[in-house]
Every structure is written in structure tokens, then in C-alpha cells.
VEXDREN-2710 file (C-alpha; in Angstrom, 1 decimal):
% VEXDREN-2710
k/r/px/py/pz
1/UNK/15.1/21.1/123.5
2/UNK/14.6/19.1/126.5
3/UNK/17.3/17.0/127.6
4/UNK/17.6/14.7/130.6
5/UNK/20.8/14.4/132.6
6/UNK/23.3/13.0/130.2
7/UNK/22.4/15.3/127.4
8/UNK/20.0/13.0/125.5
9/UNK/16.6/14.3/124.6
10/UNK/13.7/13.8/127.1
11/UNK/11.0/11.2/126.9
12/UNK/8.2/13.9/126.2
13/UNK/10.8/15.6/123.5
14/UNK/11.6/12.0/122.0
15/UNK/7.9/11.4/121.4
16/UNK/7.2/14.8/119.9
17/UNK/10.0/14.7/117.6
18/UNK/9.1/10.3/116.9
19/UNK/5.4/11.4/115.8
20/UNK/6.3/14.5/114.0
21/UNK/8.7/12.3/111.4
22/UNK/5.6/10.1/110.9
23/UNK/3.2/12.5/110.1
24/UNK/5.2/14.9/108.1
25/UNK/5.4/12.0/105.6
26/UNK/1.9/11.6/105.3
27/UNK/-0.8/13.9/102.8
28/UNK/-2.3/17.3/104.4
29/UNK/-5.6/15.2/104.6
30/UNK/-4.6/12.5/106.9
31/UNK/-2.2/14.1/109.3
32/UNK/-5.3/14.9/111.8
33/UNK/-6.3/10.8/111.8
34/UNK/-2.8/10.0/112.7
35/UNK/-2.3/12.2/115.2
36/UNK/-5.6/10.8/116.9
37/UNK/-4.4/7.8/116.9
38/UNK/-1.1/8.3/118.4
39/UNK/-1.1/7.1/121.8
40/UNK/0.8/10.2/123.2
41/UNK/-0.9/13.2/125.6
42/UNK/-2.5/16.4/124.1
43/UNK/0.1/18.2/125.0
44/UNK/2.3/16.3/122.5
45/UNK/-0.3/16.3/119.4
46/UNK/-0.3/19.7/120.1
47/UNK/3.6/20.5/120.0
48/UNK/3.9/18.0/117.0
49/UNK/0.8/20.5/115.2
50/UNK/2.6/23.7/115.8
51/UNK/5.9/22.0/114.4
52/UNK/4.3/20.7/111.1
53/UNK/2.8/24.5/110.3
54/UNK/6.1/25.7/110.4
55/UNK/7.8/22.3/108.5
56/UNK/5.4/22.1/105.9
57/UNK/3.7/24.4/103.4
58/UNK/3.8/27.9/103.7
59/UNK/3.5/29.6/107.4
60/UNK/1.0/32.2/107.5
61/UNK/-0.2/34.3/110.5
62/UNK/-2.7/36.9/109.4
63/UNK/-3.0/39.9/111.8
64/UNK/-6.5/41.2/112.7
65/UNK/-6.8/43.3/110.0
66/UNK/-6.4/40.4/107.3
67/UNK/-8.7/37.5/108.6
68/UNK/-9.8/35.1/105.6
69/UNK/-13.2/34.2/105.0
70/UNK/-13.0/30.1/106.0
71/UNK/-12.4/28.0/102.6
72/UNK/-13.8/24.5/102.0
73/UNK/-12.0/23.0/99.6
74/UNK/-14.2/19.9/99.3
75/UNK/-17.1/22.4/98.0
76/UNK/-15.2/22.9/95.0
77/UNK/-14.8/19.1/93.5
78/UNK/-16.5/18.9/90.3
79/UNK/-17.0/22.4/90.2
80/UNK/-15.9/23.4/86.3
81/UNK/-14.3/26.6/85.3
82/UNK/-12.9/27.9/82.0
83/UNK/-13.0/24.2/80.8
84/UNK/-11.0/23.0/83.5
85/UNK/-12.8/20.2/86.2
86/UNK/-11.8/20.2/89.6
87/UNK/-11.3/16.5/90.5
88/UNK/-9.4/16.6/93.9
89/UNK/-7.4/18.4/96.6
90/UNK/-3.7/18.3/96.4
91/UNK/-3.0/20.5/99.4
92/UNK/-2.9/24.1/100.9
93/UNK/-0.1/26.6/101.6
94/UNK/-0.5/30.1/103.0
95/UNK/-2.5/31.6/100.2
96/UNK/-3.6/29.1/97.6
97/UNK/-5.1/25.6/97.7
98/UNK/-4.0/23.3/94.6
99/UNK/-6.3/21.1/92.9
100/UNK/-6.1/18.6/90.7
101/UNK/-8.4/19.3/87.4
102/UNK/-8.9/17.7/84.3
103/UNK/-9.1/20.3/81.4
104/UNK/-11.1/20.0/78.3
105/UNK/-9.5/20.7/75.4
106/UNK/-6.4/19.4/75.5
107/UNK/-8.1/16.6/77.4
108/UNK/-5.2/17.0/80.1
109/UNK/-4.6/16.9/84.0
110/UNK/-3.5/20.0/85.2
111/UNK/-2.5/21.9/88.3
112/UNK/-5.7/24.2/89.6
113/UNK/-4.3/27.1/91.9
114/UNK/-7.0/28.8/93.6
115/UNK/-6.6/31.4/96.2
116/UNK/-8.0/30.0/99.6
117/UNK/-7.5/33.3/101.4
118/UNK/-9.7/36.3/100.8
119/UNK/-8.8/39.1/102.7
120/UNK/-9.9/42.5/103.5
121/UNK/-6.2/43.7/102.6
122/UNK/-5.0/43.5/98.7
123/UNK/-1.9/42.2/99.6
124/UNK/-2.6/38.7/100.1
125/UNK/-4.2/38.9/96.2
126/UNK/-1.4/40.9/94.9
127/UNK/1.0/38.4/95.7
128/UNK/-1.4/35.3/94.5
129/UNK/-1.9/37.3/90.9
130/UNK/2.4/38.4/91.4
131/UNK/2.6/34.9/91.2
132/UNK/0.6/33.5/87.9
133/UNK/2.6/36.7/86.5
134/UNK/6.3/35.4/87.5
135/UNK/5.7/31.8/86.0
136/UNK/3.9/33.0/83.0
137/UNK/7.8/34.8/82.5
138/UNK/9.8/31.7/83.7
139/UNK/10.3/29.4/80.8
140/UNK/12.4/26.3/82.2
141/UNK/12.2/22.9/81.5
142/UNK/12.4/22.5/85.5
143/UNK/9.6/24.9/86.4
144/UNK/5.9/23.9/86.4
145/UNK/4.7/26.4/83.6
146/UNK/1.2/28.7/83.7
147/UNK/-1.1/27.2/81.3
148/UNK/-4.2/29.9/82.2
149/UNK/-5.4/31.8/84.7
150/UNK/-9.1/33.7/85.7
151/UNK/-11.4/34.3/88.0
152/UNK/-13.7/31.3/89.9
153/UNK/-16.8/31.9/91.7
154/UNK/-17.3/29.3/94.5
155/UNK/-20.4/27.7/96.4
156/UNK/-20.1/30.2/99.0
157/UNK/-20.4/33.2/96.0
158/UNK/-16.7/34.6/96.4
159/UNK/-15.2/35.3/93.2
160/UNK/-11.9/34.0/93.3
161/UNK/-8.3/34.2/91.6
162/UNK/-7.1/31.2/90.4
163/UNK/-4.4/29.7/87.7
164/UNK/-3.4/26.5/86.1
165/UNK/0.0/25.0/86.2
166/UNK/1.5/21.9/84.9
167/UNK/1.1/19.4/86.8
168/UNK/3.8/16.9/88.4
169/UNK/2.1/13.9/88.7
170/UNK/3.3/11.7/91.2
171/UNK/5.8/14.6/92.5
172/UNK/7.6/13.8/95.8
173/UNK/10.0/16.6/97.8
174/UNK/13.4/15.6/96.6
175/UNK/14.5/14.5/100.1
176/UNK/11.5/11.9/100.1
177/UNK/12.0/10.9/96.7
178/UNK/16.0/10.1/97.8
179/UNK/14.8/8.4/100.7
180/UNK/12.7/6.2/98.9
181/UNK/14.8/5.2/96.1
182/UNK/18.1/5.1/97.6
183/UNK/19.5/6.6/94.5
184/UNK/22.8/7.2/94.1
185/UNK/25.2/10.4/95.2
186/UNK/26.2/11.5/91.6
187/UNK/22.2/11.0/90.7
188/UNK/20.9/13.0/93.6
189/UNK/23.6/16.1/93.0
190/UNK/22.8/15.9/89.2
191/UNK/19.2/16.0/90.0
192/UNK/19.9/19.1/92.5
193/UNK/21.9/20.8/89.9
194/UNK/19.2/21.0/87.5
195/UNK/17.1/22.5/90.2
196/UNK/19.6/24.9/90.4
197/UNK/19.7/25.7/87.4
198/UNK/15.6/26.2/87.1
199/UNK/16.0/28.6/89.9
200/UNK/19.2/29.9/88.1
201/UNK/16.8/30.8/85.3
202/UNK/14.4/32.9/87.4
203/UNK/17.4/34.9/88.7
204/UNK/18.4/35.8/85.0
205/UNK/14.7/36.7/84.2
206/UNK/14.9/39.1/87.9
207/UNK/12.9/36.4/89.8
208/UNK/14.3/36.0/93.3
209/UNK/12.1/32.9/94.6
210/UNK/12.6/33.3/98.5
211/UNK/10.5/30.0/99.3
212/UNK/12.8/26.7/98.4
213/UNK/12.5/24.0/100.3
214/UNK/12.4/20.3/99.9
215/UNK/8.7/20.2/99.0
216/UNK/9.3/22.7/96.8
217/UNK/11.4/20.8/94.7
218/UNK/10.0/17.9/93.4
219/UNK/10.8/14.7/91.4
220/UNK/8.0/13.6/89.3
221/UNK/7.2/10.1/88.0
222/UNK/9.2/11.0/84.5
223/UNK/12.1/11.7/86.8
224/UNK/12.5/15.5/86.2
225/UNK/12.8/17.7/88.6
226/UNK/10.5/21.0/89.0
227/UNK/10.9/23.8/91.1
228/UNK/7.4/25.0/92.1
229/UNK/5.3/27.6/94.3
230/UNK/6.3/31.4/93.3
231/UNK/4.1/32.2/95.9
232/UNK/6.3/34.9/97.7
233/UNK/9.1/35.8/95.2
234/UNK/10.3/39.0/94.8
235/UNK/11.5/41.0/91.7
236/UNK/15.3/41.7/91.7
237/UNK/14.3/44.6/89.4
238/UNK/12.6/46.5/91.4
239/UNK/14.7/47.7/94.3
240/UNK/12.0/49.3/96.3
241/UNK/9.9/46.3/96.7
242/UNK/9.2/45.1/100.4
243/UNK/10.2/41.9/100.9
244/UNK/9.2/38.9/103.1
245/UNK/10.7/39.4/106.7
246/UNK/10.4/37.9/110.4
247/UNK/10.7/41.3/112.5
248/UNK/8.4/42.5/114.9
249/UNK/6.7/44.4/112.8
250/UNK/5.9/41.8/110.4
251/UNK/4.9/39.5/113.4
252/UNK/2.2/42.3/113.6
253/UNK/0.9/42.7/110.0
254/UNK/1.7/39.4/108.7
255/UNK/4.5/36.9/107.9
256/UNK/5.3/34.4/104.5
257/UNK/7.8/32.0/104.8
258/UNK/9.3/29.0/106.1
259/UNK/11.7/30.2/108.5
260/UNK/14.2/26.6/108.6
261/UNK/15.1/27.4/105.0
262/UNK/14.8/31.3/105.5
263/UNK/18.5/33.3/105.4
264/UNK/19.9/35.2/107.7
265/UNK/19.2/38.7/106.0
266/UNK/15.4/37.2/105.4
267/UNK/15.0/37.8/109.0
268/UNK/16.0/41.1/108.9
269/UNK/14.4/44.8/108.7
270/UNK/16.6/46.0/105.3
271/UNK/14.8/44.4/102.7
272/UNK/17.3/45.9/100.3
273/UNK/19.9/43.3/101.4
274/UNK/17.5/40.4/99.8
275/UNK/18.6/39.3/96.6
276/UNK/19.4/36.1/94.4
277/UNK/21.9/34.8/97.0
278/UNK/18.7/34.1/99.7
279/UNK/17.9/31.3/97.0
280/UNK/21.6/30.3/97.1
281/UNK/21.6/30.1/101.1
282/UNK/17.8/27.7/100.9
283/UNK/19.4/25.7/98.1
284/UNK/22.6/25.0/100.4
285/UNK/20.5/24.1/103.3
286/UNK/18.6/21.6/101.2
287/UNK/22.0/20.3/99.8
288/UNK/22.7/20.1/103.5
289/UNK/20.6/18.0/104.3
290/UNK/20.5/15.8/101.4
291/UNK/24.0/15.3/101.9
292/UNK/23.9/14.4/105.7
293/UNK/20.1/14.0/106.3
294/UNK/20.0/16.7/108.8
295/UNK/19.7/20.6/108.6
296/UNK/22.5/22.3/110.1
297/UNK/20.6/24.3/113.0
298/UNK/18.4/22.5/115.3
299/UNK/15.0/24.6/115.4
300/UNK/12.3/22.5/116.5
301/UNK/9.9/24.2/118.8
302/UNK/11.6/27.1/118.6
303/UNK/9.6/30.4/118.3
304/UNK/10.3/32.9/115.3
305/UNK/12.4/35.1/117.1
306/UNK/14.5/32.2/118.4
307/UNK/14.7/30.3/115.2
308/UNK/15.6/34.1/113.6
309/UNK/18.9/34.6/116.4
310/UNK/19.2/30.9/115.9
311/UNK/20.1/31.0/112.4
312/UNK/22.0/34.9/112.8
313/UNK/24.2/33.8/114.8
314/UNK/24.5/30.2/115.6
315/UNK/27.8/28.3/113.5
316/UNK/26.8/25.5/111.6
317/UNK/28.4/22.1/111.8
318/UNK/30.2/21.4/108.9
319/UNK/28.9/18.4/106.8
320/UNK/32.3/16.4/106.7
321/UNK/31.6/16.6/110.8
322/UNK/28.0/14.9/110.4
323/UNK/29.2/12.2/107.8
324/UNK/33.1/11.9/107.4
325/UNK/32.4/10.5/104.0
326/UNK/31.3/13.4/102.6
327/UNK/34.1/14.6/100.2
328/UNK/35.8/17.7/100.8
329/UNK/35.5/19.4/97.9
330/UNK/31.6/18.6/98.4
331/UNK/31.7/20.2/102.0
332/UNK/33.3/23.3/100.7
333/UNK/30.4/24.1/98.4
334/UNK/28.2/23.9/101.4
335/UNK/29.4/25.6/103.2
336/UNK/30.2/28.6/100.3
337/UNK/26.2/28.2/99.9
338/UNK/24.9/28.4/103.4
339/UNK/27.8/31.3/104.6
340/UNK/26.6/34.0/106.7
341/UNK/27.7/36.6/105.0
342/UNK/25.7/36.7/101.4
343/UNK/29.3/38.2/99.6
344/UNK/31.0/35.2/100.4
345/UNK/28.0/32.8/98.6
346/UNK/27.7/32.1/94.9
347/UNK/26.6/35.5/93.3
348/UNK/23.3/33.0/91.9
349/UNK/21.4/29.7/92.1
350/UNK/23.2/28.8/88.3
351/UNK/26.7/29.3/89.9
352/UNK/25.9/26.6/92.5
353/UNK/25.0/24.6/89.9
354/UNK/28.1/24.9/88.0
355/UNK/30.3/24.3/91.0
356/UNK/28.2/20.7/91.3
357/UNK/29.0/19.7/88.1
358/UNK/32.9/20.4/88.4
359/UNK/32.7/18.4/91.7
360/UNK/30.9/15.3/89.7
361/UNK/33.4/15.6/87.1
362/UNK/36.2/15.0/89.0
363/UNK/37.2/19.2/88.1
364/UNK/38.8/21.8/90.5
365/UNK/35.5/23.6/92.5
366/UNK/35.2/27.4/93.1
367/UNK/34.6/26.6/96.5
368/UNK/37.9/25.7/97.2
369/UNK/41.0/25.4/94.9
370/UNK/42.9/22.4/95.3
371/UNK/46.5/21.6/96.5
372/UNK/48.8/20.6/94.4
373/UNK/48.7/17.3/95.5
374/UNK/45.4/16.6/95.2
375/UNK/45.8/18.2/91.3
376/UNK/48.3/15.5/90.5
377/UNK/46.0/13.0/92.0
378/UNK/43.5/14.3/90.1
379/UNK/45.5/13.8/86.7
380/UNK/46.4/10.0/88.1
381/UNK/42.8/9.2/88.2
382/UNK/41.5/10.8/84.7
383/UNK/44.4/9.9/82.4
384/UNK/45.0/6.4/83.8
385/UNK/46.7/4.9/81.2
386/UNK/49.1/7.9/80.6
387/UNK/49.8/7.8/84.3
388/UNK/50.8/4.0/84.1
389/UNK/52.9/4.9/80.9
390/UNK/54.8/7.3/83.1
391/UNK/55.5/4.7/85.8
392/UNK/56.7/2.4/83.3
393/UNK/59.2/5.0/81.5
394/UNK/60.1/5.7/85.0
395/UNK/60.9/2.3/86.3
396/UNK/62.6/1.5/82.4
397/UNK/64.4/4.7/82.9
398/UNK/66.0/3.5/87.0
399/UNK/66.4/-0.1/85.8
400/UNK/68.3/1.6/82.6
401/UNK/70.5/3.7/85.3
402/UNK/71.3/0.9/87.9
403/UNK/73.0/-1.5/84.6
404/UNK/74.9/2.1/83.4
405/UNK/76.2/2.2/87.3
406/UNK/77.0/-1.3/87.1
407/UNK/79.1/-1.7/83.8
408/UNK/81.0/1.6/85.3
409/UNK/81.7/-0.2/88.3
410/UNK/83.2/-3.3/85.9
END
């Protein structure tokens, strides 16, 4: 980051990072407009673009041997498949654009997932198909569930994957849906747990996600959370599959991900090291920030390879050092989520979620045992009434003592 003399960011830095919180908020579709308007130099727009492909969906940099055929979503409104109606453009990600479509019977609005990349390598396909194939085996209350899938031809006569979800109508990323509602601290953590415990569920059917991020987990207008967009998870079954990296080698070929919520063995060569705990490290950084409203790395601008050292090596704040009211035991699951080491995480995303719930109910965490005094304390404040019974057989019992002393005395 720029910074001028006294360690503040530069003008030219305070602009990019000023327009880039405005126009992360705003849909796919409207971005551009806004970042027209801005009154700031090319230069800016530009830094502020390269910032939003790596904030928002998906980042995906095909090599020369994997260029897409150009997709125009807008082609494929009103365009009926399989008795489903396309009616409009939720947005893109790396692979798939999502629609909104109306399907027949049940008259229904649904989800529409249709691959927007078609690629002279099958990989791209593989994993769009992987995908339909892992939610059709998740069955959650908190994941967006497969409804169908087949094959749609567009205007431009390519035959195309596609698959239809639930759809979370009205769905905002959890951390806009906080910011919005003000909810309160017990609400957002309960809310968090039960993501957990959607991602927990893929973990026991062998589904490592690899992809959670705030707009990834979203609060629809029933309330419920749902954890969507399978897009690059990995089976925990199968040892030998490759997994989703940000080596050199992978710069070359290809890369899936979004590398702030990535782990630190994500950016690594030995894909045998990826497992459930990857999903524990992205659901502590999104705690992170929920708790503190900041991620604990600064990587804005950064390139891949600095954002990969960055999160390797770099220490990150602790959250009680952000916000001193967040409660210790609260910190310590943080930071047991977001360690370095994947060993010292929770084993899975459900184990996270159990830890929140002991913290909300006033319970000794995993994270960190607690003192003896802080276990007495603990007893005070859930058995109130016993506690003040104490005090008063206590005080009854010195009172009792002091007139024994006294006669004695007489």
C-alpha cells in the first residue's frame, strides 16, 4: 500500500480503496456505470477493476490453451429449457452464470446454473457437472439443493451444461446482510453456526467446499442461511484428486479461487495436505471479519504470489487487538480457526460450530479452557439465585460467629 509520510495511506490509495467499498456493494451489472461516473483517473478505475475480480465471484485466469468462446447472457432471457424460463441474470463467477428462471410445473422460481465457459479443455466442464453431482449428495437445510440438471442449446448453437438450484430469493452475503440490519452479536454467531454446520454436513458426506466466502453464504429473505456455489470442491474421498492451488504452475494452466479466503496449504504444491480444515480456516476468516469488520491480512493490490507469502507467513492481529470488546473466549475460537498450522484447527466445519454454541451458552470453549476463576464466575452468573443463597448463608453464618465471639467475651 502506499503510504505518505506519517504512515497513513496516500491520496491515490485512499481513492482506490473509497471507490472500491462503493462498488463492491452494488450488482455485477452496474459496477461498470459507477465506475464511469467516479470522478477519479483511469488509473484508479482500473486498480479498483483488478481489485473487484479478485473480491468478488470466482477469479479465473484461463491459459492459452483454455480460452472460452465469449457468453452473452442477455441472449438467453426468455429462452425455455426442460420447462424452466430464463427470466433474468443473477450474476457470473468463473465458470457458470446464474439465472433466475421460472419453472413450469411446480410453477416455481428457481436458480438456473448454466456454464458460461466453454473450453477446449474438459476440465472446466468436469468441474461444472462435479458440481450439480456434489449438491445432488448434500442434503442440508442450509444448502441450496439441485432440483434438475441437462443440457441447453443457446442462440449462438453451443450446447451447454446447466442445473437448477433453489433459489434464495432476496439472498445477501452474510456480512451485507449484518451491516444492513444491525442484528445482534448472539443472532449473527447463531446464524454463522448454522452455516457451519451446512458446510459441516458436506464434510461428513466427503465434500471439502474450498470456496467460502461472505457471498457465498447468504441470508435469504426467510432468514435462513445457505451455503452455496460447489463450484471447486473437492472430494475428501478421493486422495489422488488435484486440488485448487496458486503455484506457478497453476498460474500457467489455470487458477479457481478467491485467494483472501484461500488457506495457507491452498497456496501450496501438496495437494494431499487439503482437506476439511481449508473450510475451517475460510469459515474463521469470515468470522473474522464479522466479528471486527476487517480481514486479518491486508491484501489489496497485492499480486497472487504476494497475497500467497502474505497469508504463509504474515501473523494475524488477534481480534481482541481490533475491537477490545470482543470476548475472549470468542477470540480464542478465531484464532483456533484461522491457525497456520491445519493440526492445531478444528478437525471440521461442525466442530466450529459446536465451539459457537458453547460460547453463546455461556459454556467452557474448546478453544481455550477456562481458569478457575472465570469457572466460578461462570456458576455466579447461570445459577443466580443459588449464588445469592450462598451469600446469604455466608453473611447469616459471620453474623452468627461475631454474637458466638461476643457472649464468649461476656
Amino acid at each position: 500500500m502506499n503510504k505518505s509520510a506519517d504512515g497513513a495511506p496516500s491520496a491515490r490509495q485512499q481513492a482506490i480503496e473509497d471507490l472500491f467499498d462503493v462498488v463492491r456493494g452494488l450488482p455485477p451489472d452496474e459496477r461498470e456505470a459507477q465506475l464511469a461516473a467516479a470522478p477519479v483517473t483511469e488509473a484508479v478505475r482500473a486498480e479498483v477493476r483488478s481489485l473487484l475480480a479478485f473480491d468478488g465471484d470466482t477469479v479465473h485466469i484461463a491459459s492459452s490453451s483454455e480460452r472460452s468462446i465469449a457468453f452473452d447472457a442477455t441472449s438467453c432471457l426468455g429462452v425455455s429449457v426442460d420447462g424452466f424460463t430464463i427470466r433474468a441474470v443473477i450474476g457470473s463467477g468463473g465458470m457458470g452464470t446464474v439465472f433466475e428462471a421460472e419453472q413450469e410445473r411446480p410453477q416455481r422460481l428457481v436458480a438456473l446454473k448454466v456454464l458460461s465457459a466453454t473450453s477446449t479443455r474438459s476440465t472446466t466442464a468436469r468441474r461444472f457437472l462435479q458440481e450439480s453431482n456434489f449438491l445432488a449428495r448434500l442434503d442440508h437445510p442450509n444448502i441450496a439443493r439441485v432440483i434438475a440438471a441437462g443440457i441447453m442449446r443457446t442462440a449462438d448453437a453451443t450446447e451447454r451444461p446447466y442445473f437448477a438450484m433453489e433459489l434464495v430469493e432476496d439472498g445477501r452475503a452474510i456480512t451485507r446482510w449484518m451491516k444492513e440490519t444491525s442484528p445482534s452479536r448472539e443472532l449473527v454467531l447463531a446464524k454463522f453456526a448454522e452455516a457451519c454446520d451446512a458446510v459441516g454436513a458436506g464434510h461428513r458426506a466427503g465434500i471439502a467446499h474450498l470456496d467460502l466466502k461472505p457471498s457465498n453464504l447468504l441470508i435469504g429473505a426467510d432468514g435462513r442461511v445457505r451455503v452455496i456455489d460447489y463450484g471447486i470442491a473437492r472430494s475428501l474421498e478421493r486422495a489422488d484428486q488435484p486440488a485448487v492451488s496458486l503455484s506457478r504452475e497453476s498460474l500457467e494452466q489455470g487458477v479457481v479461487g478467491t485467494p483472501q479466503y484461500m488457506s495457507p496449504e491452498q497456496f501450496s504444491r501438496d495437494h494431499q495436505a487439503i482437506d476439511s480444515r481449508a473450510d475451517v480456516y475460510a469459515l474463521g476468516l469470515i468470522l473474522y471479519e464479522l466479528t471486527t469488520g476487517r480481514l486479518p491480512y491486508e491484501t489489496r493490490g497485492l499480486s497472487f504470489q504476494a497475497i500467497a507469502q502474505h497469508v504463509r507467513d504474515a501473523q494475524p492481529v488477534a481480534p481482541r487487538l481490533v475491537d477490545a470488546h470482543v470476548p475472549r473466549p470468542l477470540d480464542a475460537i478465531i484464532r483456533r480457526a484461522i491457525a497456520k498450522n491445519p493440526a492445531s484447527r478444528y478437525g471440521a466445519a461442525s466442530e466450529l460450530a459446536d465451539d459457537l454454541r458453547r460460547f453463546l451458552a455461556d459454556e467452557p470453549v474448546v478453544a481455550e479452557p477456562m481458569t478457575r476463576v472465570e469457572s466460578i464466575a461462570r456458576v455466579v452468573r447461570k445459577n443466580k439465585a443459588l449464588a445469592s443463597l450462598a451469600v446469604f448463608a455466608f453473611v447469616a453464618s459471620l453474623v452468627a460467629a461475631v454474637v458466638a465471639w461476643n457472649a464468649a467475651i461476656v
